[in-house]
N, C-alpha and C positions, 0 to 999 in steps of 0.2 A: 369532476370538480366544476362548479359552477363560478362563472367569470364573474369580476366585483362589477364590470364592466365591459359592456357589450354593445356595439355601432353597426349599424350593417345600410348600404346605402341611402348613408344620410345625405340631405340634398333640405338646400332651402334659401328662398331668392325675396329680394326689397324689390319693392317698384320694379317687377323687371330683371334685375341685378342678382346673377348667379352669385351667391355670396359663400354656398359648400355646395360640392361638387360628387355624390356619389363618397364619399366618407366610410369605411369602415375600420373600424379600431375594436383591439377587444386588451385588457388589461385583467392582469391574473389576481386571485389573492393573494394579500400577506406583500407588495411588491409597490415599487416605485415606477410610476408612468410618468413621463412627459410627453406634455405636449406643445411644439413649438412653433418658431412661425415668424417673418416679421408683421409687425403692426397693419391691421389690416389682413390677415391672411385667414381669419375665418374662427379664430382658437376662442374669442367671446361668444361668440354664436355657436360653438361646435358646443361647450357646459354649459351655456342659456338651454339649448337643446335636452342636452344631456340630461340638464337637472330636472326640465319639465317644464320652467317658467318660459318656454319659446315653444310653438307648435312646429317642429321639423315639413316642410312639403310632404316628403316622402321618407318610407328608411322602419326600422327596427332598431330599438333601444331598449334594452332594461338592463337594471341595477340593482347589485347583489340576488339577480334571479327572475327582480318586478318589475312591473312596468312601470313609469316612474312619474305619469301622467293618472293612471286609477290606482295608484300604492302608493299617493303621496303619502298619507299621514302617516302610515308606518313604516314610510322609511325615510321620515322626518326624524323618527327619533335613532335611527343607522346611519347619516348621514353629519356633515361636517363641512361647512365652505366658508373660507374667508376670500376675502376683494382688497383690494389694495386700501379702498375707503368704506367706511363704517357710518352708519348714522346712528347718533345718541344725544341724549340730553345736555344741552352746554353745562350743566354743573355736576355732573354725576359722575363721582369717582368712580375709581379703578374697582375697587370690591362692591359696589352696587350694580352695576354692569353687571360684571362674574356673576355676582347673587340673581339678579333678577334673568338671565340668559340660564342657570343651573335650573331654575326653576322651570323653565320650559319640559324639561326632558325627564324620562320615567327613572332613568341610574348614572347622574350626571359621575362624571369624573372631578377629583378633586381638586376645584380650582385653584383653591391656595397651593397645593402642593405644585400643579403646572404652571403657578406664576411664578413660583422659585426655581422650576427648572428653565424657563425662558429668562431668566434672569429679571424679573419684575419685581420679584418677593418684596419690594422694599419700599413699591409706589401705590401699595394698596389704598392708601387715605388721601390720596392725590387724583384729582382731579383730570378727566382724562384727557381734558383740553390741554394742562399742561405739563402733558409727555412729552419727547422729544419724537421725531419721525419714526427713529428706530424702536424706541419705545413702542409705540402705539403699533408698528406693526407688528410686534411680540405679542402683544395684547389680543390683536385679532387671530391670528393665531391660536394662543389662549382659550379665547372665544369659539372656534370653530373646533377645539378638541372638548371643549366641555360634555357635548354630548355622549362622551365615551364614543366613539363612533367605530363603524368598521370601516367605513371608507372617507375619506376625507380630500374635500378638493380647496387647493390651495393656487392664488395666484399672484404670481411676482413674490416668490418667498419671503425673500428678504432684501428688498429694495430699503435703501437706507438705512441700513445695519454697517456698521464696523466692519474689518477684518473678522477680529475674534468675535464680535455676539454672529456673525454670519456660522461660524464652523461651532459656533456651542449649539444653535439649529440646526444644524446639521448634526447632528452627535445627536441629539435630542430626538430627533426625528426616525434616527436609524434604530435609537434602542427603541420606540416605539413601532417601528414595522419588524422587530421581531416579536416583539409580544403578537401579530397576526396583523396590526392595521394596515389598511391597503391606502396608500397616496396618488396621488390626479395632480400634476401641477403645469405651472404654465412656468418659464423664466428665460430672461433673456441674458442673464449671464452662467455663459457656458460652464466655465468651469464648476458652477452648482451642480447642473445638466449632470456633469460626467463624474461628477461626487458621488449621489444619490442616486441617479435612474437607472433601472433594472432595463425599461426601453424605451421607449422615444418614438413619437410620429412626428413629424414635420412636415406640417399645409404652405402651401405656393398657389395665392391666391381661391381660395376655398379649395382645392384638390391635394389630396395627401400623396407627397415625394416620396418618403424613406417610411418604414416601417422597421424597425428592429432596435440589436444595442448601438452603445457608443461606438463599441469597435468594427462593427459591420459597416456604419455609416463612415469611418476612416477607413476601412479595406474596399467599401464603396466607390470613393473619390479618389485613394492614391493617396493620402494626405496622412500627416502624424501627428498633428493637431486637430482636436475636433472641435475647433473653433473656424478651423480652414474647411472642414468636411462641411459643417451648417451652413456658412457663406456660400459655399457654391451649390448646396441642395435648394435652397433656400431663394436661391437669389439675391443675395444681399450684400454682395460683390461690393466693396467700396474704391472707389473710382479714386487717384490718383490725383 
């Protein structure tokens, strides 16, 4: 079975500054990857990478099979990312966004119907300036599933979501990684982490700590929260 997702000593350094350290990661189909880290720990640069839009130093990548530097275009339309911020026209509602983004791709997915399952259904003639936060990150969301995609990289799920629209994402999410989609996400709240993800890496200053599930990285540490297991893989020790 070929990986959606494939890293083999990835390395790549600023001005000097080792920024990923020998990286490899490989993520299965049909499953939920994380990848985490605190801020600064390499996880923008490991999918800049990833995706193609950053030249890695050194390393082996491809995706869903291709290389993802001479197979952009085709697997531009396999493909699926949202960012925490979106750029778009200050007056273009919510259904002209959808429309003009469906229009990209050769068998878009139907965005009306994923704007009612993200719970949107209702702000289509609305303007997407004024969504709320949570809103607009449904939205990109949205956006990033249009493509029908097989893989999808998603970051900071759902920062700014409620309680409940956070676990209707999460529900939404899950019935879609069973119809076969494979997810790539980045987030810093755990208990999302230990929701959704099938496994997890965790970078400590561009070099990856942990590789596996939730519960290897608690039977890892000694720990019964893997909020306490990430903090001490991690570094992120909070000081008293």
């Amino acid at each position: 079975m070929t990986e959606a997702v494939s890293v083999q000593n990835l390395c790549k350094s600023y001005h000097g500054k080792q920024v990923l350290n020998d990286l490899n990661l490989s993520v299965k189909p049909g499953t939920v990857f994380g990848l985490l880290g605190a801020n600064g720990a390499g996880k923008s640069t490991t999918i800049e990478c990833i995706l193609g839009t950053k030249k890695p130093d050194c390393g082996t990548i491809t995706l869903l099979g291709q290389n993802p530097e001479r197979n952009r275009r085709e697997l531009f339309q396999k493909i699926g990312v949202q960012f925490q911020e979106g750029d778009y026209q200050q007056e273009i509602k919510v259904w002209e966004l959808c429309e003009e983004t469906a229009c990209l791709y050769q068998n878009p997915a139907d965005w009306q119907k994923l704007c009612v399952q993200f719970g949107i259904g209702d702000k289509l003639k609305q303007p997407v300036k004024s969504l709320s936060g949570g809103e607009r990150q449904r939205l990109f969301i949205v956006l990033a599933l249009i493509p029908n995609p097989e893989l999808v990289f998603l970051d900071e799920l759902t920062t700014g979501l409620d309680a409940k629209a956070r676990r209707g994402v999460w529900k939404t999410l899950e019935q879609l990684k069973t119809q076969g989609l494979t997810i790539f996400l980045t987030s810093h709240f755990m208990d999302e982490v230990e929701a959704l993800c099938d496994e997890i890496c965790i970078l400590k200053k561009g070099s990856p700590v942990f590789f596996g599930t939730v519960e290897q990285a608690k039977q890892q540490c000694g720990c019964q929260r893997f909020e306490d297991a990430y903090l001490m893989l991690s570094d992120e020790e909070v000081e008293a």
